[in-house]
C-alpha positions in Angstrom: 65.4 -34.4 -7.2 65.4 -38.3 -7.0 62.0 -39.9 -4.9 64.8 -40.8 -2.5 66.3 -37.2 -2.2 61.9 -35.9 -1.6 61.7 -38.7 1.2 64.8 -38.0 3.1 63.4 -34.0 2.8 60.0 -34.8 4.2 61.5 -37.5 6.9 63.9 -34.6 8.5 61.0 -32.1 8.2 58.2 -34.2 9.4 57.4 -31.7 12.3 57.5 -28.4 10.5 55.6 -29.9 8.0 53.1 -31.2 10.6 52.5 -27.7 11.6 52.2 -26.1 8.5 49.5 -28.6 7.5 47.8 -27.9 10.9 48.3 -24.2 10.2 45.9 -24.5 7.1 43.2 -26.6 8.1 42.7 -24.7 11.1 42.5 -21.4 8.1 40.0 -23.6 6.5 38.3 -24.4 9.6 37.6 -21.0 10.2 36.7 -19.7 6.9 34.0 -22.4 6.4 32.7 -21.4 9.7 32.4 -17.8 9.0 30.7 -19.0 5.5 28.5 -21.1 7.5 27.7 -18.4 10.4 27.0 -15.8 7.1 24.8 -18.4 5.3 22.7 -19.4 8.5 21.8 -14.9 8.8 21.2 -14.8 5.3 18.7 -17.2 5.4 17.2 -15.9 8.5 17.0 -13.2 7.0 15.4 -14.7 4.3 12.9 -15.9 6.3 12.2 -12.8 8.0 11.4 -11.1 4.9 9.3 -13.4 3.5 7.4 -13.3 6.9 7.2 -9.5 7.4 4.6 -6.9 6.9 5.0 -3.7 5.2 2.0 -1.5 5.6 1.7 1.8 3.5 -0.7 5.3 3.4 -1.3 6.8 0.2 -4.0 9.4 -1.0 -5.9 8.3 -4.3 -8.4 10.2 -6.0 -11.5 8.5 -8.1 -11.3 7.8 -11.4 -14.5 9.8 -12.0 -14.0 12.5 -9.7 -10.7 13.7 -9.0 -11.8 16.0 -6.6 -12.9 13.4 -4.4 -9.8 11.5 -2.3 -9.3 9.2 0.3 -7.0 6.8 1.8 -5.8 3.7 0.8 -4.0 1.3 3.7 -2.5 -1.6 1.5 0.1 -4.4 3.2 3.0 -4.6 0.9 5.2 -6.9 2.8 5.2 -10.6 2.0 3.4 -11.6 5.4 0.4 -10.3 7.1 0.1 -7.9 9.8 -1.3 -9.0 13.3 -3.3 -6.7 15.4 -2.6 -3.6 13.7 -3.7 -0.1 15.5 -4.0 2.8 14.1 -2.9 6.3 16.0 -4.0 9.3 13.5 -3.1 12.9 14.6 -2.9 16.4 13.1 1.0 17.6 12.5 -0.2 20.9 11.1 -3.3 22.8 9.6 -5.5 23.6 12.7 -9.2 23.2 12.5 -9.2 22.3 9.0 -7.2 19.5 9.4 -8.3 18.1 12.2 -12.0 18.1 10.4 -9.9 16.5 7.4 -9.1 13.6 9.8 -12.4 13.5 11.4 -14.0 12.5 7.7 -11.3 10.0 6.7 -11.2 8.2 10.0 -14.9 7.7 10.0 -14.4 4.1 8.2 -14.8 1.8 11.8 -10.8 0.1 11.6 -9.4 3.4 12.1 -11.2 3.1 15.9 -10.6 -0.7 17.0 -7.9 -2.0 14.3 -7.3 -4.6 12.6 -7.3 -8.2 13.5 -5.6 -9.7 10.6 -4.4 -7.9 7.4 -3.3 -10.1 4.7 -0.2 -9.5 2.1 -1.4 -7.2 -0.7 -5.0 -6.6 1.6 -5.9 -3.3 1.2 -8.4 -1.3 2.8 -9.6 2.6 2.2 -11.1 5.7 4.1 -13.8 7.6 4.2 -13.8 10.1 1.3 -13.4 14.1 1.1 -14.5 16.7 -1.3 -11.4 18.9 -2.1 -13.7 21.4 -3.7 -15.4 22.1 -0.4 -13.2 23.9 2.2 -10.3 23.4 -0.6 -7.3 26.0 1.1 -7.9 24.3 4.7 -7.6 20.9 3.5 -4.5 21.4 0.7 -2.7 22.8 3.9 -3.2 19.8 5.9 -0.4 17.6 7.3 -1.7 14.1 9.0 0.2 11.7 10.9 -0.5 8.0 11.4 1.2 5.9 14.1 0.5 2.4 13.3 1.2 -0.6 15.5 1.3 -4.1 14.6 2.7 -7.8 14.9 3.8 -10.1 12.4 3.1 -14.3 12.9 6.5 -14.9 14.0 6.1 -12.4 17.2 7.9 -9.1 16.2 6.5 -5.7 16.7 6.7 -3.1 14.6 5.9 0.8 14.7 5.4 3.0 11.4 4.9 6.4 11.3 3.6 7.7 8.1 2.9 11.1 7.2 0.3 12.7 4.8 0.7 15.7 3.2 -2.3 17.1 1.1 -0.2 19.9 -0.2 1.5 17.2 -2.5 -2.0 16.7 -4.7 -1.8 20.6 -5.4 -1.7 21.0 -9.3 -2.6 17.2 -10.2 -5.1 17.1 -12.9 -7.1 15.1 -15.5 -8.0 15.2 -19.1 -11.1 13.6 -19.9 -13.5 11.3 -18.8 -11.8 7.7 -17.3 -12.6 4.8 -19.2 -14.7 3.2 -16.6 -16.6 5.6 -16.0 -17.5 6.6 -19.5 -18.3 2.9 -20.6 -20.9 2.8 -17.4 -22.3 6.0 -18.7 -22.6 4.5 -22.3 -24.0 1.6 -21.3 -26.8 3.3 -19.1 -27.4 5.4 -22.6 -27.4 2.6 -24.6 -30.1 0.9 -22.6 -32.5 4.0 -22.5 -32.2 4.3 -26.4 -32.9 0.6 -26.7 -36.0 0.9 -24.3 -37.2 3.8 -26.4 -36.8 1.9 -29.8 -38.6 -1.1 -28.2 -41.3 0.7 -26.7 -42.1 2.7 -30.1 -41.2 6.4 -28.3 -39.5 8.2 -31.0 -38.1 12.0 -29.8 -35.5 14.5 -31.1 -33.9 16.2 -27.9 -31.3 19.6 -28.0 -29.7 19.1 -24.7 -28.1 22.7 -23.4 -25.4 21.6 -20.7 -26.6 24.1 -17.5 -24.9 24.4 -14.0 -27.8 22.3 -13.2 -26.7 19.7 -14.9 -23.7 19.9 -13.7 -24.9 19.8 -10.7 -26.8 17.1 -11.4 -23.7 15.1 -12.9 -22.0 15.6 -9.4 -25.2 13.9 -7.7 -24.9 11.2 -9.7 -21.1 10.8 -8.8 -21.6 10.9 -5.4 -24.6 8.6 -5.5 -22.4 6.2 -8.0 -19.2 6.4 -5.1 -21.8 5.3 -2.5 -23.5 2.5 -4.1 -19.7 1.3 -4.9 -18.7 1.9 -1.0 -22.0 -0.6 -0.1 -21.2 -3.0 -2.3 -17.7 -3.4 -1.4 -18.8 -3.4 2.3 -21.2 -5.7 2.1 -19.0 -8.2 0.2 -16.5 -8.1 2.8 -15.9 -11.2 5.4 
């Protein structure tokens, strides 16, 4: 086809061509505006996320005594939360478990909240000996209704549920590593005092239920000097 042959073509179909051209920019038109109006949610979004609070419940033994639990509140969402309220309740369990809940709620947020909780914040409970009323408590099933804000103004409600009977059959082998280098270090610095001082003694120690009962003491006493110093060194 000669250039002359294409113009004569376009010249006698000026107007269909017209509309077909019209046809697809209007096509174009309306994709780019649907890419647009899909970008523009995507990156709010985006924003959201990176603005929104997460908060989550777990229960977590101590290193040195597994037997001994409590709560950990942790915010795992990329912004804080804003006047968060906590709602605890007993699902199930009876007596037991409302006693349960009366020992981990004793830490003062539980009652009037939290102001501000910052991303990866966490806070913890009160703590409970499993060993002591050990059937009640493994049957116990809490629920906590929390209510808070994030900065940009949303509301959000969680409820989270806790279920001791999951913790049934956990277990640990040995002593942790903390715990053991603490203890070491406490030995070490008797043994040195002795060598300084010019006390020499060779002890048989026989392990009793007193000193294991003794061992628990100290546990307990080590868990509450930890608890002060952690509340103390908070804002």
């Amino acid at each position: 086809m000669t250039l002359s042959e294409i113009l004569d073509f376009l010249n006698k179909n000026s107007g269909a061509l017209s509309v077909l051209f019209s046809a697809v920019v209007t096509i174009a038109t309306v994709a780019y505006s649907i890419l647009t109006r899909t970008l523009v949610l995507e990156t709010r979004k985006m924003r959201q996320v990176q603005t929104e609070p997460k908060l989550e419940i777990t229960v977590k033994p101590f290193d040195f005594a597994i037997n001994i639990v409590r709560l950990h509140i942790r915010n795992i969402g990329l912004g804080p939360a804003l006047n968060v309220r906590f709602n605890p309740k007993v699902l199930s369990g009876g007596d037991g478990a409302q006693s349960l809940l009366q020992e981990f709620t004793q830490t003062n947020f539980f009652k009037i909240g939290l102001n501000y909780f910052g991303p990866s914040q966490e806070m913890h409970s009160n703590f409970t000996q499993l060993s002591h009323n050990h059937e009640a408590k493994m049957s116990s099933v809490l629920l906590f209704d929390i209510k808070f804000e994030s900065v940009t103004g949303v509301e959000y409600e969680e409820q989270i549920v806790i279920d001791m009977s999951e913790l049934k059959g956990i277990g640990q082998l040995g002593t942790p590593n903390l715990y053991s280098i603490a203890k070491s270090l406490e030995k070490i610095k008797d043994d040195f005092a002795h060598v300084t001082s010019g006390f020499r003694k060779i002890n048989t120690n026989i392990f009793t239920s007193e000193d294991r009962a003794k061992e628990h003491e100290e546990q307990l006493a080590f868990y509450e000097e930890a608890n002060k110093r952690d509340k103390d060194s908070r804002p």
